[in-house]
C-alpha positions as CSV (number, residue, x, y, z in Angstrom):
1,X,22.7,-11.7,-25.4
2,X,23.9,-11.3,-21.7
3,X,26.0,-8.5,-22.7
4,X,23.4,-6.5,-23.3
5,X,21.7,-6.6,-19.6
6,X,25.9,-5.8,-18.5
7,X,24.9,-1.8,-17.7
8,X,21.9,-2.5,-15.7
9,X,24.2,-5.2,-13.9
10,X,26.8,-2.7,-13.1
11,X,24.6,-0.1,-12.3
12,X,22.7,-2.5,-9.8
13,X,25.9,-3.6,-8.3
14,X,26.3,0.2,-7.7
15,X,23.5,1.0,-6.4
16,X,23.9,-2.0,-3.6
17,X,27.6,-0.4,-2.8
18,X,26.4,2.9,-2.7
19,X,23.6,1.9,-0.1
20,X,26.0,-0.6,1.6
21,X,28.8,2.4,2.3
22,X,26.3,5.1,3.4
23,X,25.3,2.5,5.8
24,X,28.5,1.7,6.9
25,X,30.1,5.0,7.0
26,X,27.1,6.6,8.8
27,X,27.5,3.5,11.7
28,X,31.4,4.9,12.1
29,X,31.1,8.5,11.8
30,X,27.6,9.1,13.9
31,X,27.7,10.2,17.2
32,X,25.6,7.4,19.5
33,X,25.4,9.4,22.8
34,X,22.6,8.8,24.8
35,X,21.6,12.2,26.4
36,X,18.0,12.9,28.7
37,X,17.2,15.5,26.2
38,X,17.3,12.8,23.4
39,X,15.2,10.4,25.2
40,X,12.0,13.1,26.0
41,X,9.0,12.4,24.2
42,X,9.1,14.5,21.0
43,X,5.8,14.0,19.3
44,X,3.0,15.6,21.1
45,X,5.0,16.4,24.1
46,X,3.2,14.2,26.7
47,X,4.5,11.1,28.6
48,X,4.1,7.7,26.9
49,X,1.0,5.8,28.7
50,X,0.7,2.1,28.3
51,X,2.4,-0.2,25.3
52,X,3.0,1.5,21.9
53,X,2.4,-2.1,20.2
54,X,-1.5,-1.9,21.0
55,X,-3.7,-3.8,18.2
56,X,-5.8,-2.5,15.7
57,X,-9.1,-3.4,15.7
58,X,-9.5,-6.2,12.3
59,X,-12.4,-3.8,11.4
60,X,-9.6,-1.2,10.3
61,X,-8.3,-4.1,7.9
62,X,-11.6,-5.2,6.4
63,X,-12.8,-1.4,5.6
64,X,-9.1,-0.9,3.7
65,X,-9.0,-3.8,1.7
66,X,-12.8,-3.2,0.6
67,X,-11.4,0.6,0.0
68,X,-8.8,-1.0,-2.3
69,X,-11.3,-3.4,-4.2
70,X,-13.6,-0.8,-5.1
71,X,-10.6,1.8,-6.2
72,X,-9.8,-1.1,-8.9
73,X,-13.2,-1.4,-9.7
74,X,-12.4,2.5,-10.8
75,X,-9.6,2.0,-12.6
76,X,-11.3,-0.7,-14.4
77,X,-14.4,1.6,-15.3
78,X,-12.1,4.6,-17.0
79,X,-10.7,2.5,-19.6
80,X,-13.9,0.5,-19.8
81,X,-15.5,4.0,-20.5
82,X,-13.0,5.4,-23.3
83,X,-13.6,2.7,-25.1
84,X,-17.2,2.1,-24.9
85,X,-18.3,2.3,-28.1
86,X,-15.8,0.2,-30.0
87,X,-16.6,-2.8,-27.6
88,X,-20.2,-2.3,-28.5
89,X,-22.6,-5.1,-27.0
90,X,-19.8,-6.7,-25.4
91,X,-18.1,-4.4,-23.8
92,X,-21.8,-3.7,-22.2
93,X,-22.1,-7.7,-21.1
94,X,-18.6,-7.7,-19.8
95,X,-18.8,-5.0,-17.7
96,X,-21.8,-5.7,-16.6
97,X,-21.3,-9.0,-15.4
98,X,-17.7,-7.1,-13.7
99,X,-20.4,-5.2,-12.0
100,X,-22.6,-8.0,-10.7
101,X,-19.9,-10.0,-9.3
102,X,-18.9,-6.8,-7.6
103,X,-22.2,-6.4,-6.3
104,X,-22.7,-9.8,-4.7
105,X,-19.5,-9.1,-3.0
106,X,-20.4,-6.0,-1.5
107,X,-24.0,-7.2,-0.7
108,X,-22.2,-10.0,1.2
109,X,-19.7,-8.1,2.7
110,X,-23.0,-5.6,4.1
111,X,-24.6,-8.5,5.4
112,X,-21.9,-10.0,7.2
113,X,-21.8,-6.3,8.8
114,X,-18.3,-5.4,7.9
115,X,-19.3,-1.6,7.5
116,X,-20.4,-1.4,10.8
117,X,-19.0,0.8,12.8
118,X,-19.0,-0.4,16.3
């Protein structure tokens, strides 16, 4: 029974050398000189001002996890949808209590005010 997992075994194993040695041989062979051209700021061309580790506002958080919630919601509603009329009555009920519970989380989300922008 084992034997049969041996190629996915071997090709794991692999995979991890494979990784490992380009790690390894690009440590050994890659130049590491520090030059002042190398050291300029390359992405907009202006000098750095104040930290780079600066946080995020939570708001930023809150508004992509309710993004992701209501992208399942849409994944959900497709299939839902394609098979609507073999699920009959149930289907209905089902997804309509899906939609409920949604709704009472967005309407608490709204009034705890985590879609305003301030």
């Amino acid at each position: 029974m084992l034997i049969d997992y041996l190629p996915i075994f071997i090709f794991f194993i692999l995979a991890v050398g494979f990784a490992l040695f380009v790690i390894v041989a690009s440590a050994f062979i890659g130049k590491r000189k520090v030059t002042p051209q190398k050291m300029i700021p390359y992405e907009c061309g202006m000098d750095p001002v104040g930290q780079a580790r600066s946080p995020f506002s939570v708001k930023f958080y809150i508004i992509a996890m309710l993004f992701i919630i209501f992208d399942i919601e849409a994944i959900f509603i497709y299939p839902w949808a394609v098979i609507f009329r073999d699920l009959k009555i149930f289907g209905l009920v089902e997804m309509a209590v899906f939609m409920a519970i949604l709704l009472v989380g967005f309407i608490y989300v709204w009034k705890k005010g985590a879609l305003e922008w301030e």
